[in-house]
N, C-alpha and C positions, 0 to 999 in steps of 0.2 A: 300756688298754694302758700309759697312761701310768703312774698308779699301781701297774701290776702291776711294773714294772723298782724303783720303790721297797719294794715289799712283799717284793721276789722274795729268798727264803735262796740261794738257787743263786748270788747276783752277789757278788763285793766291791763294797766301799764305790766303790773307783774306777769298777770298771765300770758301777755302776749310775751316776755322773758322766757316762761320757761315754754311756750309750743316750742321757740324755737329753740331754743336747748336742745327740748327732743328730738329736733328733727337733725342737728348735730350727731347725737348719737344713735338715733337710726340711718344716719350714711353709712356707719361703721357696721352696726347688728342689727336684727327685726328685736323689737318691743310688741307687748302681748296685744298694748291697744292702738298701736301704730294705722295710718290709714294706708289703704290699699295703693296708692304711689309711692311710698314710703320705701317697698318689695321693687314695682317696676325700678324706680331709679337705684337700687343696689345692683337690681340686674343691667344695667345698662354702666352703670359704673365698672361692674367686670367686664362684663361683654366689648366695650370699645377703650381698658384700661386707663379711663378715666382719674386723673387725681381726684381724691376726695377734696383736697386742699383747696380746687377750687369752685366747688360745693361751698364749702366754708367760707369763703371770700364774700359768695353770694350770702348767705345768712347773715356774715357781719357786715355788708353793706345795706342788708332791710333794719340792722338793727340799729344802723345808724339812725334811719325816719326817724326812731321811738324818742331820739334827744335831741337830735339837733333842725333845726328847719330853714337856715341860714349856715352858709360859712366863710368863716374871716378871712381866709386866703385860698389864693388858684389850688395851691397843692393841696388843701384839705377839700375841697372840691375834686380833683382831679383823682386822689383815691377813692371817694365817695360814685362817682360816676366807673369808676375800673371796677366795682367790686358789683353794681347794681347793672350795667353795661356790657361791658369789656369781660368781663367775666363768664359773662352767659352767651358772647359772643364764642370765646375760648373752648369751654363747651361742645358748644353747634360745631363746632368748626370738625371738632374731633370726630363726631357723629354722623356729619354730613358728607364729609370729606371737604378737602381742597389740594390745589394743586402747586401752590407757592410754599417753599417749605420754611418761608420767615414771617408768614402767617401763625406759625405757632410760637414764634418769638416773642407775643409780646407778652408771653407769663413774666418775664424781666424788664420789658419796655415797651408802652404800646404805642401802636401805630396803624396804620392804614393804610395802603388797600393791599386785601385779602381776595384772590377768586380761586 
């Protein structure tokens, strides 16, 4: 859902700024016109204590799309891909479980492999 407000032709630039705003602060609270994932993922946020922060990694890695569609160096790629990637890897991981416990290392530095 998240990426689809970046992908979406139908938005301006601005409005596709603020859905995801919103969806920023519905990680934290419900909003009166929030959509119905909005609720499941707060509950799964508590439920497997979930950082929100990396929620938010993922939101400002969609909101990179919205500027940039090139980048000049490895490391500005390399967060660009942690935050749209690695992120949502991080995530699953918590959800799904795993049984390496440096699998969840790479909030600090990432790497592979994970089972």
């Amino acid at each position: 859902m998240i990426d689809d407000i970046a992908d979406s032709g139908g938005l301006t630039l601005a409005e596709k700024h603020v859905r995801l705003s919103k969806w920023r602060q519905m990680l934290q609270s419900a909003a009166p016109d929030e959509p119905p994932l909005a609720g499941d993922v707060r509950r799964l946020i508590g439920k497997y204590s979930l950082p929100v922060s990396m929620f938010e990694e993922i939101i400002a890695g969609v909101e990179m799309d919205l500027s940039t569609r090139r980048y000049a160096t490895f490391e500005e790629l390399r967060v660009y891909c942690y935050r749209v990637a690695s992120a949502v890897g991080l995530v699953s991981i918590e959800i799904f479980g795993y049984r390496n416990p440096g699998c969840n290392s790479m909030r600090s530095s990432w790497g592979w492999p994970c089972k």
